[in-house]
C-alpha positions, 0 to 999 in steps of 0.5 A: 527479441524481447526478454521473457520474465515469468513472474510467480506471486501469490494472489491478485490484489485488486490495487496492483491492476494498473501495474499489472495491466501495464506490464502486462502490456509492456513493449519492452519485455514479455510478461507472464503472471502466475498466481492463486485465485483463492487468497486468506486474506480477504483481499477483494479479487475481481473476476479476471474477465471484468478488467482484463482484456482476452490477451492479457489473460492469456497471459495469466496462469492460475496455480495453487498455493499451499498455507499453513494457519492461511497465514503462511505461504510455503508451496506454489505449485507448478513453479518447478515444472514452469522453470525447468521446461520453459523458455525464459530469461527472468524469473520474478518472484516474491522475496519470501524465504518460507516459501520453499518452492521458490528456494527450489526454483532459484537453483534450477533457474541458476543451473539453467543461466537463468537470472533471479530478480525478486520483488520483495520487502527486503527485511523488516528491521525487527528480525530475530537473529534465525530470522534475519540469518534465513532471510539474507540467505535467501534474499541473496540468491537473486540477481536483483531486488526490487523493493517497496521503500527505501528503508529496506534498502538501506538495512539490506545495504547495511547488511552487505548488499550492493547499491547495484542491487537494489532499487526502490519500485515503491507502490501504486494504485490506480494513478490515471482514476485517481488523477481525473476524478480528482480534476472532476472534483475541481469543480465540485463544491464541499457544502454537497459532500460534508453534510455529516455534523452538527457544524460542516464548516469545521476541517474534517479529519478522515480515517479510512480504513478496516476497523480493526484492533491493529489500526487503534481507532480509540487513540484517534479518537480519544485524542480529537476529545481532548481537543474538542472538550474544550472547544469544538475544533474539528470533525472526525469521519470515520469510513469502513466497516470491521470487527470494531465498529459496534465497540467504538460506536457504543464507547463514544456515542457522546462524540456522535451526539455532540456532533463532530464524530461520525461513522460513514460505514463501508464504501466500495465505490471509487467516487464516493471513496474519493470525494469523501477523501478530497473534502478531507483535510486530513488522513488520520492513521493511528496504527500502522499506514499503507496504501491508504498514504497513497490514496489519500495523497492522491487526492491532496489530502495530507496524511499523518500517522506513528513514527515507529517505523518497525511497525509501519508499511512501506508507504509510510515512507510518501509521508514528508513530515511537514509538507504532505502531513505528519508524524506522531509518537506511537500510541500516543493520543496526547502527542497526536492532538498536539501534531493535529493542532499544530499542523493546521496552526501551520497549515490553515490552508494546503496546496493540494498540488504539493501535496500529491508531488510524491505521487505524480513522481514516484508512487505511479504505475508509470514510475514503476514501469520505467523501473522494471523496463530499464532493468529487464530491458538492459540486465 
């Protein structure tokens, strides 16, 4: 008989539909999902029935969560009753010690011998001692802890944890869109899609992204103009859409007219998004990089972004300094024109299929799956 996992997590975010839809589908073990509709972080949520099938959304079951400042999450509801009257073998949840529905829900699932698995971060490495004293706490009530990165690993081994409780799951977006686009735009030719600056033939560098303060648009920016004041090297193609973008519009107009600098705006299409990144020659991420590593690499473009790891995402870790892209000091505009121009000095031509390895091996829905198979299969 197939194991029963209940799985509680906050919203639905429309890059985990791969994931979801295969564990949704697994053979191995039965799967339900239980999370909010309603999300404060402007995650883009589909309609449930556009993309999930009629047995699949049996399989989905809506609950309320409780914020505070739509920051913090600190209740679910119907947890508590789904976990003292179900019947079930695994209860997955978010590894989020603020939640205190879920401290409550561990121990009547510990009562009931049930086990606790916990999809989560881990820690941060920038904890306060409270902080980090609460989350190992609650971190180790869970039987097992599937993690984004293996830095998380490493500082949770570091504080006591078991190497047998622990595994890297890492992240995912659609891998099987992403792969036939990418063979479809083989046969494509650059000269249709890069046709934004005065000189088309320069390498394109691409930033992607919400244009927001946290992602220091300025310093990539600002560090391209200091290699095109002396000659024009590069081209910079900036796409997304955000509280910045008038500022930076206005603050480098003389980039625009010179040509090199161009702001594409927003673009919610898959195959747009994806051939712009394809023609790309690099993925720029001044601030801190996430799933915009993964998307990048998917299509062979080498990424590159800071070093302090503090303050970066998991998916930093897709980053092989020197193979599939860079590091650079943080804040840093002088060190990062410097990486630029010595990455292409090395790399004047890249082996997309090189670069996308970490991906076809680790950072797929298919990856992810054998995971979580090999693990609620035989724990």
């Amino acid at each position: 008989m197939k194991k029963k996992i209940l799985y509680f997590t906050n919203i639905f975010p429309h890059y985990r539909l791969a994931i979801w839809k295969d564990l949704l589908n697994s053979k191995t073990f039965d799967l339900e999902i239980f999370f909010s509709q309603k999300n404060p972080f402007g995650i883009h949520s589909p309609e449930l029935k556009d993309i999930f099938t009629s047995n699949e959304r049996s399989k989905l079951h809506f609950i309320k969560n409780y914020w505070i400042k739509q920051k913090i999450l600190i209740w679910q509801t119907k947890i508590i009753k789904t976990v003292f009257f179900s019947q079930f073998d695994y209860l997955l949840l978010l590894g989020e010690m603020n939640i205190f529905s879920s401290w409550i829900s561990i121990f009547i699932a510990k009562l009931r011998g049930k086990k606790v698995y916990m999809w989560s971060h881990g820690i941060y490495g920038n904890e306060n001692i409270f902080k980090k004293f609460f989350r190992l706490l609650f971190l180790k009530l869970a039987d097992f802890i599937f993690l984004y990165e293996n830095r998380s690993k490493l500082l949770l081994k570091q504080n006591g944890f078991s190497e047998d409780s622990l595994e890297v799951v890492y992240n995912s977006l659609d891998y099987d869109l992403h792969n036939k686009i990418y063979l479809q735009l083989k046969n494509t030719k650059r000269s249709d899609i890069i046709t934004y600056f005065s000189d088309n033939s320069l390498p394109v560098i691409i930033f992607i992204g919400r244009l927001t303060a946290n992602k220091k648009i300025n310093l990539l920016i600002d560090a391209l103009k200091n290699i095109n004041n002396q000659k024009t090297s590069y081209n910079l193609l900036i796409v997304g859409e955000g509280e910045k973008l008038d500022f930076l519009k206005n603050a480098y107009q003389n980039s625009i007219n010179d040509g090199w600098l161009y702001f594409y705006g927003s673009s919610y299409e898959s195959s747009i998004t994806s051939q712009l990144i394809y023609y790309s020659d690099l993925c720029v991420s001044p601030g801190n990089i996430g799933l915009t590593a993964i998307h990048s690499l998917s299509f062979g473009t080498p990424v590159a972004s800071h070093n302090n790891f503090i303050n970066q995402m998991p998916e930093v870790e897709a980053i092989i300094d020197g193979e599939n892209g860079f590091l650079f000091q943080e804040n840093d505009a002088i060190d990062m024109a410097n990486k630029i121009v010595l990455w292409f000095s090395n790399n004047p031509k890249v082996n997309k299929e090189i670069v996308r390895k970490i991906i076809t091996e680790k950072y797929n829905p298919d990856n992810q799956l054998s995971i979580f198979k090999k693990h609620f299969s035989n724990g």
